[in-house]
N, C-alpha and C positions, 0 to 999 in steps of 0.2 A: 735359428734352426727351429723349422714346426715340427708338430707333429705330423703322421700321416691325414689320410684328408677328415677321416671322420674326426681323428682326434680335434684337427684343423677345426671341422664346422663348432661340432661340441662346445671349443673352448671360446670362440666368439661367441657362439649364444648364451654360456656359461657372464661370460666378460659384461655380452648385452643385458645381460639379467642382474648382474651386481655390483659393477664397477663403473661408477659416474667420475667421471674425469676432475682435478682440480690438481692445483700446483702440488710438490710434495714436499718443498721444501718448509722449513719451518720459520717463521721470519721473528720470532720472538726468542729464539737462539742467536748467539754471538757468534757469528761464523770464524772458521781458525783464517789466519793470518793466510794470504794463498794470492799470488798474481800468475797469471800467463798466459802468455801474446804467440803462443805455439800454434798457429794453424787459425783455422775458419770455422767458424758453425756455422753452419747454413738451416733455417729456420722457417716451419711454415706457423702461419696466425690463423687462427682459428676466431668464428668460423668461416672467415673473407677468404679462406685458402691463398692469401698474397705470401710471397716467400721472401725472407731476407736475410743479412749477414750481419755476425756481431764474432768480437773476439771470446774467446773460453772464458774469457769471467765476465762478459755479457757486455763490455761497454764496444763505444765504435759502432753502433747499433744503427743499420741502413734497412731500409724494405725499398726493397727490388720491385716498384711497381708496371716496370715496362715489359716483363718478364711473363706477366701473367695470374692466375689464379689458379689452383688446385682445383678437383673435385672430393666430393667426399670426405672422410674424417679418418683414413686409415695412414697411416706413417708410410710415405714413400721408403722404396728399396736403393739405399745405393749398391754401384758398382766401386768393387775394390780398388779400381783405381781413379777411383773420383771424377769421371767424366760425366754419368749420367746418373737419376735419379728414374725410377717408376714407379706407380700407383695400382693401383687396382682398377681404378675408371679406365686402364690404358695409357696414360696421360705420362710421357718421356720427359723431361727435363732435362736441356745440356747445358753444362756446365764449363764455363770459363773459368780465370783464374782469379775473379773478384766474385763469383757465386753463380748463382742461375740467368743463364743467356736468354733461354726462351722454352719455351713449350708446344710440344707437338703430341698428335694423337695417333699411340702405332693402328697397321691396319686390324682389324679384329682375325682372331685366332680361327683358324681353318673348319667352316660350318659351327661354330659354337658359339658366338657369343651374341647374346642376347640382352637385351633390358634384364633379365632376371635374374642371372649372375655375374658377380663379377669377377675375376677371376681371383683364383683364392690361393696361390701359388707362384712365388716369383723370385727368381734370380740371374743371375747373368753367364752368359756361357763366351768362350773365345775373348777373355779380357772383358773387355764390354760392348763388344761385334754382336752380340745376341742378345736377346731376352727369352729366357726358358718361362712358361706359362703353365701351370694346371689348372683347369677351368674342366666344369661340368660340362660333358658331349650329351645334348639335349636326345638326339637322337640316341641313342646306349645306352642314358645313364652311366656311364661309366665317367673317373677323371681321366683325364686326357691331357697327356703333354706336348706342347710344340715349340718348336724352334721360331722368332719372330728379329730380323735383322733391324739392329737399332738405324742403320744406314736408307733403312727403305727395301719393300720388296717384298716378293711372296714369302711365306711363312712355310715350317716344315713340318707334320706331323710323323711324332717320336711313336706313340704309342699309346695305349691302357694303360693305366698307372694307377698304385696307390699313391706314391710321393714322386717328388724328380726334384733334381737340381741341377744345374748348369755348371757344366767342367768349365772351370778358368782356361783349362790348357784346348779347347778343343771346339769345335761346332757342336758338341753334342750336349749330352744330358746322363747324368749317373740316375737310374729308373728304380725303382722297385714295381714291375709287370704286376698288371693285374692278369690272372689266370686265363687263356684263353678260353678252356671247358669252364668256367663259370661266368654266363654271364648277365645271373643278378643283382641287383644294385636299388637301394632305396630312392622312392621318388625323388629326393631330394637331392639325388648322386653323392649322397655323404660319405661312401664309402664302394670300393668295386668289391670287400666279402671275399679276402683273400682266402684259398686253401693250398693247402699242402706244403711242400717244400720251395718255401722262396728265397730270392738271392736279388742281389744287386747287380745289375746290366750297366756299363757303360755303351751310353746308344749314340752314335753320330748316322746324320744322314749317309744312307747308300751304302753301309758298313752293315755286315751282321752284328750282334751284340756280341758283347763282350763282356762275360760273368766280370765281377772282381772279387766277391766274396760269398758263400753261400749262404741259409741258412744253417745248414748241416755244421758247417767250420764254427759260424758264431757258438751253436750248442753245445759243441766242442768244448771250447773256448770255456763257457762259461756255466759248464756241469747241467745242462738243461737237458730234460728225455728228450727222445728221438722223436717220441711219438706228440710235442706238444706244438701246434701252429704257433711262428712268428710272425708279426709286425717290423716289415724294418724302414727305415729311413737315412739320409744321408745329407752331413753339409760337410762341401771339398772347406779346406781352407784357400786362402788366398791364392795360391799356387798351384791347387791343385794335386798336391802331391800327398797329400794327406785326407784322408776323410771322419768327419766325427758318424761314428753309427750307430742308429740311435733302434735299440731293440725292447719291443716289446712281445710280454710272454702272451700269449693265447689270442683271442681276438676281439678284445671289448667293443660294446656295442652304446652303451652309454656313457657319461658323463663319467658316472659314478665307478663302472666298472674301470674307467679309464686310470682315475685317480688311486682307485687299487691295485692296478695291477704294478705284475712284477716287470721292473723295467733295469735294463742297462743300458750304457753305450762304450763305446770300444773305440779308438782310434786304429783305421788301417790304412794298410799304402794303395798304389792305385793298382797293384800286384796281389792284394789282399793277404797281404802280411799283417797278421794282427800285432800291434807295436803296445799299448796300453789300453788298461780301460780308465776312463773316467770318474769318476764320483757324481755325475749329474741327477737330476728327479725326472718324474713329469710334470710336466708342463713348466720347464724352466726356460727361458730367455737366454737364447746361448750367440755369443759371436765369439770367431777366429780375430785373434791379435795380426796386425800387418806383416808379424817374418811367419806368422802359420805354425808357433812353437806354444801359444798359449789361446785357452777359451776361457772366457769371462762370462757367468751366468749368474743370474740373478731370476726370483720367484713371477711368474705370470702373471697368476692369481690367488688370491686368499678370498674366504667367505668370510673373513673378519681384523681388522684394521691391525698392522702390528709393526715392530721397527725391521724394517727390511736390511738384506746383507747384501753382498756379491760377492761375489768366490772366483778364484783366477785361479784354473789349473794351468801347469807348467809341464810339459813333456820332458821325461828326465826329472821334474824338480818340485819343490813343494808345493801344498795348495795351499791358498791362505784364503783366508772370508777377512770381508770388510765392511764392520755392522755400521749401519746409517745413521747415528744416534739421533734422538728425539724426532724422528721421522715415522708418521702413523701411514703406513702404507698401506693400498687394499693389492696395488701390483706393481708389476713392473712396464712399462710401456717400450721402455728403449736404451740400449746399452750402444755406447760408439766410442769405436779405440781414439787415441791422438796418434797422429803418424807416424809418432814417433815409438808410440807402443808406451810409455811413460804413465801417461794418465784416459783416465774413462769418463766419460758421461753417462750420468743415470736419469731416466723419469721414469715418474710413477705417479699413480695414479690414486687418491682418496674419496672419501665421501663426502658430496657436498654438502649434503642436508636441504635438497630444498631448493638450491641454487635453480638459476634459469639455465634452459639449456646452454645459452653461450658462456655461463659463466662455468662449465661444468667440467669446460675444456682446459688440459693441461696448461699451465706455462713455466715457463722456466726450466732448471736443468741445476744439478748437481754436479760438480766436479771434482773427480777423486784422485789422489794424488797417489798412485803405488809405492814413488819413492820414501816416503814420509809417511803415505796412511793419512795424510789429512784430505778433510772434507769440506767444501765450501761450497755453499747453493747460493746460483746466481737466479736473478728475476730479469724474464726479458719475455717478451711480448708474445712467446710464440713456442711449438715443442721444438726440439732437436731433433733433422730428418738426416744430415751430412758432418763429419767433421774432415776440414780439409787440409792440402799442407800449408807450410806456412805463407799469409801473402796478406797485406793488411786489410783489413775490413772495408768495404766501400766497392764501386762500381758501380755501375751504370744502374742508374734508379729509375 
């Protein structure tokens, strides 16, 4: 779950300014006792961008060279049901059932996309039939979201946006509109400068919007004046059926004011029934568990090295944190359920000191065990971008 877009640009420049990549595991600790053969990791290497498969505790370790190469250094996107990966360069990856098939380039997003950004927004809409897109409209300045078919074919533009996310259940996009009467926007498109009373739009092509939750209800909700601007944002779970909403008070415009401000998030339906709220921060690293009943978050960024936790809310049930012991963290890079919802994958990222740049890049992965709480970091050649179901390691190289 990001933030909205400026929060978005902010926390990659924030990232680009203080977090230099390196394993996070600790390898002069004695890992707990811990095997399992549950599912796939699918894995890119840096910085050759090759992608390959290894089991959760890293052995069975294949690089998929016929597959292709990645661009860039950003963590592909999967879809929830394990079919496809995306990137930010554009760059699709499908997926079979020994890892990544092959690599295709979607077409670029409707008048926007340029050498000069890439797009900074990405999720999947209709299962994995879509890729939803926010990318800077050169022309407006504004973020702009569209509809882009993983199948091939023309693309759909949604709308102005501050955030968007792609409905699992639907061709469309859950929106947060950027303001018609307002339309400016810093050079940089960091932000469309939201005013007044905003709300959440679920937007499908050829459909009018469809509020689901307002500002006004959130403030409601969570004792806030009437008279103070929101920020909002949304990630559905799995299903669809749920959405985590993620509210920011006023309208920060820096880094800084970001990191201050007052924030919450609320789980509601797609009815906008507010059901719970969360306990999350800014800028935390959030995913939905596979049945859509739990979000697992862990810290972004830090300006200073420290042992990192995760925390598993439960809808209905308790939250627990699960501290990373002797793990000097500056962030968090990537959280990924097992399909079975049982255990997580963590990286993160530390300071190299010095290192060259290729050494500077992640490797390895962390494996967390819910049932037991134990923790065991595996070393393997590459970050965690996929974990899949269960199918043994290997495939077509």
């Amino acid at each position: 779950m990001r933030w909205p877009a400026l929060g978005s640009v902010i926390a990659a420049a924030v990232v680009a300014a203080v977090l230099l990549t390196w394993p996070s595991s600790s390898s002069s600790r004695t890992p707990a006792s811990f095997t399992d053969s549950n599912g796939l990791v699918v894995f890119e290497q840096q910085p050759s961008g090759m992608m390959g498969t290894a089991a959760p505790d890293g052995s069975r370790r294949v690089v998929l060279t016929k597959a292709g190469a990645l661009q860039g250094r950003d963590i592909p996107v999967a879809s929830s049901d394990g079919r496809y990966l995306v990137n930010e360069e554009g760059q699709l990856v499908t997926m079979g059932p020994a890892g990544p098939t092959s690599i295709t380039t979607l077409p670029g997003s409707i008048n926007i996309q340029t050498q000069f950004y890439a797009w900074s927004g990405l999720s999947f809409a209709d299962g994995s039939k879509y890729v939803d897109v926010v990318v800077c409209d050169n022309s407006s300045q504004y973020m702009s979201a569209d509809l882009i078919p993983t199948a091939g074919g023309p693309g759909r533009r949604l709308g102005n946006v501050t955030s968007a996310a792609g409905d699992p259940q639907s061709a469309g996009a859950v929106l947060a509109p950027a303001p018609a009467d307002n339309p400016r926007a810093t050079t940089l498109c960091q932000n469309s400068l939201p005013t007044g009373d905003q709300a959440l739009d679920l937007m499908q092509p050829g459909r009018p919007p469809h509020t689901v939750v307002t500002a006004a209800a959130l403030r409601r909700i969570l004792g806030i004046s009437t008279a103070t601007p929101l920020e909002l944002s949304a990630a559905p779970n799995p299903g669809g059926s749920l959405l985590a909403v993620t509210v920011i008070v006023g309208t920060p415009q820096t880094a800084a004011d970001y990191l201050a401000a007052e924030q919450a998030t609320v789980v509601v339906t797609r009815t906008g029934e507010i059901v719970a709220q969360v306990p999350l921060r800014i800028g935390d690293h959030r995913q939905w568990s596979p049945d859509g009943r739990q979000i697992a978050s862990c810290r972004d960024f830090r300006t200073d090295p420290e042992e990192p936790a995760v925390t598993i809310w439960t809808l209905g049930g308790p939250t627990r944190t699960i501290t990373l012991r002797g793990h000097q963290d500056l962030g968090c890079d990537q959280l990924l359920w097992s399909p079975d919802g049982h255990q997580l994958i963590y990286s993160g990222t530390t300071n190299p000191k010095g290192l060259t740049d290729a050494d500077r890049l992640q490797h390895g992965w962390t494996v967390i065990d819910l049932r037991s709480g134990q923790v065991h970091d595996v070393t393997a050649p590459g970050q965690p971008v996929a974990w899949l179901t269960g199918v043994p390691a290997g495939g077509p190289r």
